[in-house]
C-alpha positions as CSV (number, residue, x, y, z in Angstrom):
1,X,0.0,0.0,0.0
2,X,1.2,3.4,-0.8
3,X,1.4,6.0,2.1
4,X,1.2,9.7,1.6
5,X,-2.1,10.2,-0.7
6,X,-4.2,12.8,-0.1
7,X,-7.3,10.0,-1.3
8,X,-9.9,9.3,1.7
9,X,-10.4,5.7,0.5
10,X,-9.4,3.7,3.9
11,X,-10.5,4.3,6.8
12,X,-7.1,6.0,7.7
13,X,-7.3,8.1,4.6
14,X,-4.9,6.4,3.0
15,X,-5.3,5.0,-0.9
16,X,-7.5,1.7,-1.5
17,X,-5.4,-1.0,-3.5
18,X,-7.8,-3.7,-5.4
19,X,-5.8,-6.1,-2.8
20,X,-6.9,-4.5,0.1
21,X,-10.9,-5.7,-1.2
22,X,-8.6,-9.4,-1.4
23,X,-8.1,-9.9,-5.1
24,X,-4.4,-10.9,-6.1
25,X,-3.6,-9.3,-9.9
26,X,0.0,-11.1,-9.1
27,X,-1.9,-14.3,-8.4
28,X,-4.1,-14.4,-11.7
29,X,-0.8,-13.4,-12.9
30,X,1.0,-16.5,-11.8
31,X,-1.5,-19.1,-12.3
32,X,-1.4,-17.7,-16.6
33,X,1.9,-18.2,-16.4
34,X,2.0,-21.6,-14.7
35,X,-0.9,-22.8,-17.1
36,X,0.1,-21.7,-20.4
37,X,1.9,-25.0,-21.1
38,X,-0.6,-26.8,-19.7
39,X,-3.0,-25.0,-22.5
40,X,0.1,-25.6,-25.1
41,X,0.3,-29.2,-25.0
42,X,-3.6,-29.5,-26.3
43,X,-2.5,-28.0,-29.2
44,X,-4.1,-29.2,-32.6
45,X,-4.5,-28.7,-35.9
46,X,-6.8,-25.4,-36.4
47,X,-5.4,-23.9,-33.2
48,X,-2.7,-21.4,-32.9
49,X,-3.3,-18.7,-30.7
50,X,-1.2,-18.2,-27.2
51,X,-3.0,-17.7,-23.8
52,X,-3.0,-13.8,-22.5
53,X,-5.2,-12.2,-25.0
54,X,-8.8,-11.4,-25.1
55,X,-10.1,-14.3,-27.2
56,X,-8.5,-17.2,-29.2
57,X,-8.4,-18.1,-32.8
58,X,-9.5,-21.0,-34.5
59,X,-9.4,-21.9,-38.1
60,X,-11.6,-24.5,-39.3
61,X,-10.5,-24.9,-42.9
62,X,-7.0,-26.0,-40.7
63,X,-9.0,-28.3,-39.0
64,X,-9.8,-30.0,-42.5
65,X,-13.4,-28.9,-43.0
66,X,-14.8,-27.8,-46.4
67,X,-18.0,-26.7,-45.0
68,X,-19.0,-27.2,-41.5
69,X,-21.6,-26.3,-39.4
70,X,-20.4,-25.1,-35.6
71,X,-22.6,-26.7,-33.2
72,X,-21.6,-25.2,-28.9
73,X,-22.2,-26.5,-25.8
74,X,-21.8,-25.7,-22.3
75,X,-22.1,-27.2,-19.0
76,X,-21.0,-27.3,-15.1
77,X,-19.9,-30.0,-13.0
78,X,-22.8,-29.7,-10.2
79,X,-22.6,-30.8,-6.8
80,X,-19.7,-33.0,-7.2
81,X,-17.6,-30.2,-6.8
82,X,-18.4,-29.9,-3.3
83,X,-17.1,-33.5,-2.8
84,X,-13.9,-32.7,-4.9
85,X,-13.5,-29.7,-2.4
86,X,-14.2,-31.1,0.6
87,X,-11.8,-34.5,0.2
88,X,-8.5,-32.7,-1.7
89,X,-10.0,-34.2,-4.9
90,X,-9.3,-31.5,-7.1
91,X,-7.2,-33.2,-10.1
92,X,-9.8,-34.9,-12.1
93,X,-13.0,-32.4,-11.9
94,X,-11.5,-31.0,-14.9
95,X,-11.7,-33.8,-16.9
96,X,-15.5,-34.4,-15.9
97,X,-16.3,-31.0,-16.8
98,X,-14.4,-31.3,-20.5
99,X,-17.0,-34.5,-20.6
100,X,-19.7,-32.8,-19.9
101,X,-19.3,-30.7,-22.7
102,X,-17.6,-32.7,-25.5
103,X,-19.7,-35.8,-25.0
104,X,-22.5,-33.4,-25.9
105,X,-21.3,-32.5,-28.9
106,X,-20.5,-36.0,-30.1
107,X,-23.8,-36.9,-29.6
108,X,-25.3,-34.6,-32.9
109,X,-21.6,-36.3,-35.0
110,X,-19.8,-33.0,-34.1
111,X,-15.8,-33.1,-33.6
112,X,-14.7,-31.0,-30.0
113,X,-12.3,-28.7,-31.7
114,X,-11.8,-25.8,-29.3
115,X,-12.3,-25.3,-25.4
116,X,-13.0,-22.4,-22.4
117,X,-13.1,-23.0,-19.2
118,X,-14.6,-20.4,-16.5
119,X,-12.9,-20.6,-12.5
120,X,-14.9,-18.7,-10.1
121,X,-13.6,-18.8,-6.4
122,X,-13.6,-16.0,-3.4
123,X,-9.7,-16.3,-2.9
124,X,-7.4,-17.7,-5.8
125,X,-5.4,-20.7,-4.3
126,X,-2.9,-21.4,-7.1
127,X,-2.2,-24.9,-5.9
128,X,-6.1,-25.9,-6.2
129,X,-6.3,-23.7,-9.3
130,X,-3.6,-25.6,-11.2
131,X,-4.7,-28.9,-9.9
132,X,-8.6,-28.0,-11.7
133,X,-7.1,-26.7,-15.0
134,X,-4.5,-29.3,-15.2
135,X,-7.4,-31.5,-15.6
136,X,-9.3,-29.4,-18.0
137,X,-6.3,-29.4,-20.0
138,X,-6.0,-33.7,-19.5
139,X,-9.3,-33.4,-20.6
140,X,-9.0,-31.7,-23.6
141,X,-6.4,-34.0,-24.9
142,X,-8.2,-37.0,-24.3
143,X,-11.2,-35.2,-26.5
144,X,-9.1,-33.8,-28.6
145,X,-9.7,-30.5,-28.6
146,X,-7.7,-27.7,-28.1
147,X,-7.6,-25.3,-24.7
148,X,-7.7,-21.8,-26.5
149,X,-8.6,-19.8,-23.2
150,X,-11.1,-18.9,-20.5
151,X,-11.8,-16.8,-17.6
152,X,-10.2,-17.2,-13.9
153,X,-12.7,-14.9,-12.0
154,X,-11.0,-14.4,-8.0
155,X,-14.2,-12.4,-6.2
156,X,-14.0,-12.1,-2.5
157,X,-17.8,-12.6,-0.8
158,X,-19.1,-14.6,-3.3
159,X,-17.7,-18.3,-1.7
160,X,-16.9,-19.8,1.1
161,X,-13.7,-20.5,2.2
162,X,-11.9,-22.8,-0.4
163,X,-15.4,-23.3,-2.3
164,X,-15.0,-22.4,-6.3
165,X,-17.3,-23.0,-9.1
166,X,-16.1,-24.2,-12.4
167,X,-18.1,-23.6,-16.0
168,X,-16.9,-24.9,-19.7
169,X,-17.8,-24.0,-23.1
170,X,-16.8,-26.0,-26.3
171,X,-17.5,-25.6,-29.9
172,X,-17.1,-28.5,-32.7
173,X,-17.8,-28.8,-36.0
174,X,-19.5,-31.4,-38.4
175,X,-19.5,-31.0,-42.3
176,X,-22.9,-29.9,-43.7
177,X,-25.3,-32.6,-43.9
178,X,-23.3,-35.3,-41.8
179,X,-25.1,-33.9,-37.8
180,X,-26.7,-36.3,-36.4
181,X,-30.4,-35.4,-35.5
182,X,-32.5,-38.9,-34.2
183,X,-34.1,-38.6,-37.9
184,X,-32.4,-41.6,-38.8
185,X,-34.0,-43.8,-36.1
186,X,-36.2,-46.2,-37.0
187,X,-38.5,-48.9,-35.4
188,X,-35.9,-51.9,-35.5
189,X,-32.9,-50.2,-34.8
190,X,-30.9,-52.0,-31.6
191,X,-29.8,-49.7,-28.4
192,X,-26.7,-50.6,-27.0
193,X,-24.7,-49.2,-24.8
194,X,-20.9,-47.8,-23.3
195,X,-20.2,-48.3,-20.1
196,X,-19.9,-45.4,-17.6
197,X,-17.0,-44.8,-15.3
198,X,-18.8,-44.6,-12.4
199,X,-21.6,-42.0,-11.9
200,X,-20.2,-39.2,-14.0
201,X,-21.3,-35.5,-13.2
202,X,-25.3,-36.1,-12.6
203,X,-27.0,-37.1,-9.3
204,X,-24.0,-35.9,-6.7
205,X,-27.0,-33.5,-4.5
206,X,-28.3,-37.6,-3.7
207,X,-25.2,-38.6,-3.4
208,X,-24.2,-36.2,-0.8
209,X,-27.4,-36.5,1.0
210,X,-26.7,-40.1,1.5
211,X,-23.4,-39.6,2.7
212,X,-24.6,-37.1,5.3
213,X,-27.6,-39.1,6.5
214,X,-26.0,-42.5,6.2
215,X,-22.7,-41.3,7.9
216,X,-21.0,-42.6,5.1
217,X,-16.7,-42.9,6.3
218,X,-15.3,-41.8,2.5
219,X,-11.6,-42.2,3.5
220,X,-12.5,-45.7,3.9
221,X,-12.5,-48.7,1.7
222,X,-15.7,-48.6,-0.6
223,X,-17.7,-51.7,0.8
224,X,-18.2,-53.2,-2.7
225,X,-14.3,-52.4,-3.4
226,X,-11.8,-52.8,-0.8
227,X,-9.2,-52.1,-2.9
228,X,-10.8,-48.4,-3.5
229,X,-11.8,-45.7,-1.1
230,X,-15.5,-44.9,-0.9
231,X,-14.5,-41.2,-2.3
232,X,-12.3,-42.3,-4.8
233,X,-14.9,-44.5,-6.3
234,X,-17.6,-41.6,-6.2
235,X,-15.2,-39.4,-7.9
236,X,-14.2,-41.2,-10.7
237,X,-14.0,-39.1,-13.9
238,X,-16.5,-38.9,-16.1
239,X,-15.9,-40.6,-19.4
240,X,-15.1,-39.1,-22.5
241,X,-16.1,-41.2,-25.7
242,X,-15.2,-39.0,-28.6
243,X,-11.9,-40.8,-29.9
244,X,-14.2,-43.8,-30.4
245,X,-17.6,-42.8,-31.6
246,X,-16.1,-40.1,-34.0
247,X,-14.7,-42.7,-36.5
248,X,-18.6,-44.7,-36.7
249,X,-20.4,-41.1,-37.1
250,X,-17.9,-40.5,-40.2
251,X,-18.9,-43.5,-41.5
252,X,-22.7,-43.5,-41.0
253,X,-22.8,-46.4,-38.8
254,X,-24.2,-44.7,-36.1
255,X,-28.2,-43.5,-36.2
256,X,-28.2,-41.9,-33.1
257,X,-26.4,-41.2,-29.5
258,X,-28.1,-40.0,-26.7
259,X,-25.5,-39.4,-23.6
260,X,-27.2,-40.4,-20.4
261,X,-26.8,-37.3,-17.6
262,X,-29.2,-35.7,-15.8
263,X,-32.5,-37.7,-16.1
264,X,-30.9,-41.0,-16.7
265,X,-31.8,-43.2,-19.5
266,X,-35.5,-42.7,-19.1
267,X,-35.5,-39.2,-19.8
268,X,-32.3,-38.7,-22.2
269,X,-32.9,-41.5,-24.8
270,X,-36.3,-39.9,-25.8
271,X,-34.3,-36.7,-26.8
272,X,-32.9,-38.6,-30.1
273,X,-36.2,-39.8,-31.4
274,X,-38.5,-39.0,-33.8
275,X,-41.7,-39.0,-33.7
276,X,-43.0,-42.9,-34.1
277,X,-40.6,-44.1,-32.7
278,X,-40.3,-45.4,-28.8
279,X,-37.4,-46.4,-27.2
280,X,-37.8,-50.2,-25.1
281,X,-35.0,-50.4,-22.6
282,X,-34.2,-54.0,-20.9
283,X,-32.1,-53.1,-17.7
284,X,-31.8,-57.3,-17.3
285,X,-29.5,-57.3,-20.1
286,X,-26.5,-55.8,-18.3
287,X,-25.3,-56.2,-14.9
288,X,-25.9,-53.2,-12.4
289,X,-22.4,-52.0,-11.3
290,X,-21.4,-52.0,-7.6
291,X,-21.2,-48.7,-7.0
292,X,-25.3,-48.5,-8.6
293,X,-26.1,-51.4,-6.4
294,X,-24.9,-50.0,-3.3
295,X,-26.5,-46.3,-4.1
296,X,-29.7,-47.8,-4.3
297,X,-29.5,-50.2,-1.3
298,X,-28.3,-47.0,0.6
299,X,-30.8,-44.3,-0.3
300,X,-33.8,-47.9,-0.6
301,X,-34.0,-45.9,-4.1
302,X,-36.7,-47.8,-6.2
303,X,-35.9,-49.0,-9.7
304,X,-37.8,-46.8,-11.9
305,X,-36.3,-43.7,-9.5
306,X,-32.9,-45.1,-10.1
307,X,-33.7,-45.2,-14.1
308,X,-34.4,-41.1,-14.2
309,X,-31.5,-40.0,-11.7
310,X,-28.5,-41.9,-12.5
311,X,-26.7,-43.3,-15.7
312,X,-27.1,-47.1,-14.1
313,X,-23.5,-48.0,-15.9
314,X,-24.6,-46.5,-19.1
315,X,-22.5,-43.5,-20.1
316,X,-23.6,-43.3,-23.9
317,X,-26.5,-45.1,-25.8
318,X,-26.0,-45.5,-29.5
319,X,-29.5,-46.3,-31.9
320,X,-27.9,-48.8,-34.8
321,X,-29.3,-50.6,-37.7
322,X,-29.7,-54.0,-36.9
323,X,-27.4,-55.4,-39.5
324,X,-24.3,-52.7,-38.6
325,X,-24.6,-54.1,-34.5
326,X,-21.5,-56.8,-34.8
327,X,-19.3,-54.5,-37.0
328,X,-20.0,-51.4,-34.7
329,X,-19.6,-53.4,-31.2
330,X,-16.6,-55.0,-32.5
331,X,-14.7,-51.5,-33.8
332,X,-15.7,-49.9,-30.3
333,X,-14.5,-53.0,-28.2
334,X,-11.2,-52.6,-30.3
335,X,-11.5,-48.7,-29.0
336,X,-11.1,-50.4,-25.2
337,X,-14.9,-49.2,-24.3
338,X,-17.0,-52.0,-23.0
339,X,-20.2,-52.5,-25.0
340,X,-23.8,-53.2,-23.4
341,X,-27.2,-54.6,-24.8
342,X,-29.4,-52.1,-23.5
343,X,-32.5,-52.5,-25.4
344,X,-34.4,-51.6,-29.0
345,X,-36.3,-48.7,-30.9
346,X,-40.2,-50.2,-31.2
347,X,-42.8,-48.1,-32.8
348,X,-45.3,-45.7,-30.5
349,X,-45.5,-43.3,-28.9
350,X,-41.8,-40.9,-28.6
351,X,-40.6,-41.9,-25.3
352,X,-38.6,-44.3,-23.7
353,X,-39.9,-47.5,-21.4
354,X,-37.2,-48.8,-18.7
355,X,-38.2,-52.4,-17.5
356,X,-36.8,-54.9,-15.3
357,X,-38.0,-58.4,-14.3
358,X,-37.9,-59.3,-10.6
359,X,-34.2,-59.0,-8.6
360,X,-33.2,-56.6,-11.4
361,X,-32.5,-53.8,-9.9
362,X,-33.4,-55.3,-6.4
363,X,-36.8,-55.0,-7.6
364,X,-39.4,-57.5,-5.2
365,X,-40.9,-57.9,-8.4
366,X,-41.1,-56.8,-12.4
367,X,-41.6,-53.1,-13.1
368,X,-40.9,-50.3,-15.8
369,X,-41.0,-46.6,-15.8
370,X,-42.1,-45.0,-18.8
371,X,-41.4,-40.9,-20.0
372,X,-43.0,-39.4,-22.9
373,X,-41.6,-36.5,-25.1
């Protein structure tokens, strides 16, 4: 602080300073700095431009598009934050959040080509800070795409101590007339499914309630995983499936994809559909994870309940022609994701029907849980 000014600002009469109302310019500073190569090593073709201006570049005909149409998408990370926060989890929130993002854009056969990220916290801890966008970054170049920028916002008031909010934006491209928009779907066509990594980035508010009713010891071993603690299975990364459904949309194999967040497979799948067609989804053809099993036993969460809140071990549900299932399963088994039967397109009524026999799901006997839209 600088003595000697004739300002009134304090309360001594001496000159305010924007770190006297507890923002750190040398901090924001510092964390650019440490970042930028973090930012750099997501480089692709397309992107050029250097962290520390007041946008970034991108040049699609670089990319390798002769005519594309831009299709953006943003998205949070929710309530799982407050878990990352609260157990020094900070390294892999990054990645969900590039998820979040990119695996909506693969989902209409765009390509993730460029990524901002937005930080929000009261007080900028550069250790936590680089942790979260070390991630992002991770995230990006497991997607692909290329970390051009973003906002890190330090504002003193708005958080809690060591609480920060985290917000991504991502735009791809797909060539003109190649987006995929459900209109391909047809009665016939088979679901099937990728598995999740765990529960992703939807459902975390339940989550945390259990934990806090149920008294749940995180630190511990997980009870279906002694080789895993409770919080590291909870905070799993979500999974990004770009590298391995982009190759399928370019070659048309792929009808549809409907990734499964909040509103779980009863409420996403009907999103892809056109009209006519209704979407039959068998939960006894794959086994219920662990971690899904011991959720529901927890919260006594009934089946149809557990088909709109969580993803169930489904991360991503592809619609495909029935005679393009064997070649499509095998290319994605060869991409290391783990394929699941998940059910079938049926005419009706657009919506989507969950059903289980009796024991699936831990249900006392059989039940389904319909949505239409």
């Amino acid at each position: 602080m600088t003595a000697g000014k004739t300002s009134n600002g304090g309360p001594d009469g001496s000159s305010y300073t924007y770190a006297d109302a507890g923002v750190s310019i040398a901090a924001g500073n510092a964390l650019v700095k440490a970042i930028a190569p973090l930012a750099r090593a997501t480089a692709r073709p397309g992107a050029t431009s250097e962290l520390g201006g007041f946008g970034g570049f991108f040049d699609p005909k670089a990319a390798g598009y002769r005519d594309p149409l831009l299709v953006a998408a943003n998205d949070g990370v929710g309530t799982k934050l407050k878990l990352a926060i609260d157990h020094d989890r900070h390294d892999t929130v990054g990645i969900d959040l590039v998820a979040m993002c990119v695996n909506d854009l693969i989902v209409q056969g765009a390509e993730p080509l460029f990524f901002l990220d937005y930080f929000a916290t009261g007080k900028l801890e550069n250790g936590v800070a680089e942790r979260v966008i070390a991630g992002i970054a991770e995230g990006c170049k497991i997607a692909g795409c290329a970390l051009i920028g973003g906002e890190t916002a330090e504002m003193p008031g708005m958080y809690a101590a060591g609480d920060y909010d985290l917000a991504g934006f991502c735009v791809g491209a797909v060539e003109r007339g190649e987006q995929l928009t459900g209109d391909k779907v047809a009665p016939g066509d088979v679901l099937i499914g990728l598995a999740s990594s765990g529960v992703h980035s939807n459902g975390y508010s339940l989550v945390r309630r259990l934990a806090a009713d149920k008294g749940w010891k995180l630190n511990r071993p997980a009870l279906f995983d002694q080789d895993q603690l409770l919080i590291d299975a909870l905070i799993a990364p979500t999974r990004i499936y770009v590298a391995s459904l982009l190759p399928l949309i370019r070659a048309g194999m792929i009808n549809a994809l409907a990734h499964i967040t909040g509103g779980g497979l009863l409420e996403n799948i009907p999103r892809i559909l056109p009209d006519g067609a209704h979407a039959v989804v068998d939960a006894d053809l794959w086994p219920q994870p662990r971690l899904m099993a011991f959720l529901q036993a927890q919260g006594q969460i009934e089946p149809e309940e557990m088909a709109r809140t969580f993803n169930c071990g489904v991360g991503m549900v592809l619609a495909v022609a029935a005679d393009k299932v064997a070649d499509v399963t095998q290319q994605l088994e060869a991409a290391s994701e783990t394929v699941l039967p998940v059910g079938r397109i049926e005419a009706g009524d657009k919506g989507c029907t969950v059903r289980g026999s009796a024991e699936t799901w831990s249900a006392r006997s059989g039940w389904s849980a319909t949505h239409l839209g």
